[in-house]
N, C-alpha and C positions, 0 to 999 in steps of 0.2 A: 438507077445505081445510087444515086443521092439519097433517093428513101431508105435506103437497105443501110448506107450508115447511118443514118439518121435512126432507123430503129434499131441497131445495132448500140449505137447511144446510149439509146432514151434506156436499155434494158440494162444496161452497165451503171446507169445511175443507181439503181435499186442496189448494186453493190460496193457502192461507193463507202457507205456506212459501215461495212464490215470490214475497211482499210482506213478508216478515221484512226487518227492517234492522238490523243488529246495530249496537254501539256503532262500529264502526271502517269503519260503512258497504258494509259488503257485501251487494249485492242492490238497492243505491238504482239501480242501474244499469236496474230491470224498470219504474222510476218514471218515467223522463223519457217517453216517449212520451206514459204518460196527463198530465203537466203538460199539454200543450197543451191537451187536453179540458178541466181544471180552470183552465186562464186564461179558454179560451173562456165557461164558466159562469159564471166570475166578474165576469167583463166584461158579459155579458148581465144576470145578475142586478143591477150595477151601474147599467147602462141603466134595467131595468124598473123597479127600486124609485125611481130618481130621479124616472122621469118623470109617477109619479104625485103627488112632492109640490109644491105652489106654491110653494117656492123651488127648484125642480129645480136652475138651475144654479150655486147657491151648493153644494147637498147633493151635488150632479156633480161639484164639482171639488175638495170635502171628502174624497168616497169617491176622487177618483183621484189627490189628493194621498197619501193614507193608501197606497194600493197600491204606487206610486213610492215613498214613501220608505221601507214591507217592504222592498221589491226590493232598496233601494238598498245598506239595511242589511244585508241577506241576501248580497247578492255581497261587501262588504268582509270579510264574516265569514268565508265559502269562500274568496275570493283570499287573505285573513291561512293558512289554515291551509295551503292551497297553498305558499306563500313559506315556511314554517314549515319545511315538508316539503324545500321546495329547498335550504333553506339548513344542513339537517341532512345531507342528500347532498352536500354540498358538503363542509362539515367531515368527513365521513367518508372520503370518497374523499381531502382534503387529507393524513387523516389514517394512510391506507391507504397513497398516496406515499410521506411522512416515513417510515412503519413500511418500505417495502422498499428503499428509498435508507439509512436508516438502517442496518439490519442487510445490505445487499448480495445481497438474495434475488435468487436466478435465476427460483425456484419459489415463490408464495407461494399461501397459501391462507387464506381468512378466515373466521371464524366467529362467529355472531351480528349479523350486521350488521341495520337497522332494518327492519323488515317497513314499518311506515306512519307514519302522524303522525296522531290523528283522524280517519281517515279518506283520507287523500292518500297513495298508496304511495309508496314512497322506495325501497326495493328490495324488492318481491315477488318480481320476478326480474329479474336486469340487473347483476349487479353483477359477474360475470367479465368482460361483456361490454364494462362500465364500465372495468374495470381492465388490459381487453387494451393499449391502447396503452402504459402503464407498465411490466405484464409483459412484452411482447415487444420494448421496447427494453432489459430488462435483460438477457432472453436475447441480445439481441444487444449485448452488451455496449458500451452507450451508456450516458451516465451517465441518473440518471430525476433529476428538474428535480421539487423540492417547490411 
């Protein structure tokens, strides 16, 4: 019996790596399908434990106040780091304009610009693609508008 979890284990290790979440969030992406599983138990377990005690629906709407306001708390905390992230793309791309109006680049090229925020990528990858309309009315020698 020992051996069987024991290889039962040692075979769940080899998936351990595809449930890593590193600080900046990479891999939470292998997480959302099981959330629904974990709401659904939650929710059930929420039912069953209430409906065994005689104040069920005082402790029912205790346990579904408490869930609601995780939630609620947990979305402003994501949307904050989201906005966080947008607004750092923002100043950078403002500040990317200013830099090639500034100096009158035909060609420009940038370096280091912010991989993420917490988690929210800001430019992983997109940022030529971000700066095409700027570069390519400088080649076409329009002025670029900061």
């Amino acid at each position: 019996m020992l051996v069987c979890v024991l290889a039962a284990r040692v075979v769940w290790l080899g998936w351990l790596t595809f449930f890593f979440i590193s600080p900046q969030l990479e891999g939470s992406r292998y997480l959302c399908l099981a959330e629904c599983g974990w709401a659904l138990l939650a929710a059930d377990l929420i039912v069953a434990v209430t409906g065994r005690l005689p104040w069920r629906s005082l402790a029912f709407g205790c346990a579904l106040a408490s869930a609601v306001l995780v939630s609620v708390l947990s979305v402003a905390r994501e949307v904050g780091v989201w906005t966080r992230a947008a607004d750092l793309r923002d100043r950078v791309l403002a500040d990317a304009r200013a830099a090639i109006a500034r100096q009158g680049c035909v060609e420009a090229t940038f370096v280091g610009v912010p991989d993420s925020v917490d988690g929210a990528y800001v430019f992983r990858n997109g940022f030529q693609e971000a700066m095409e309309p700027v570069i390519g009315s400088a080649k076409a020698g329009h002025d670029v508008e900061e």
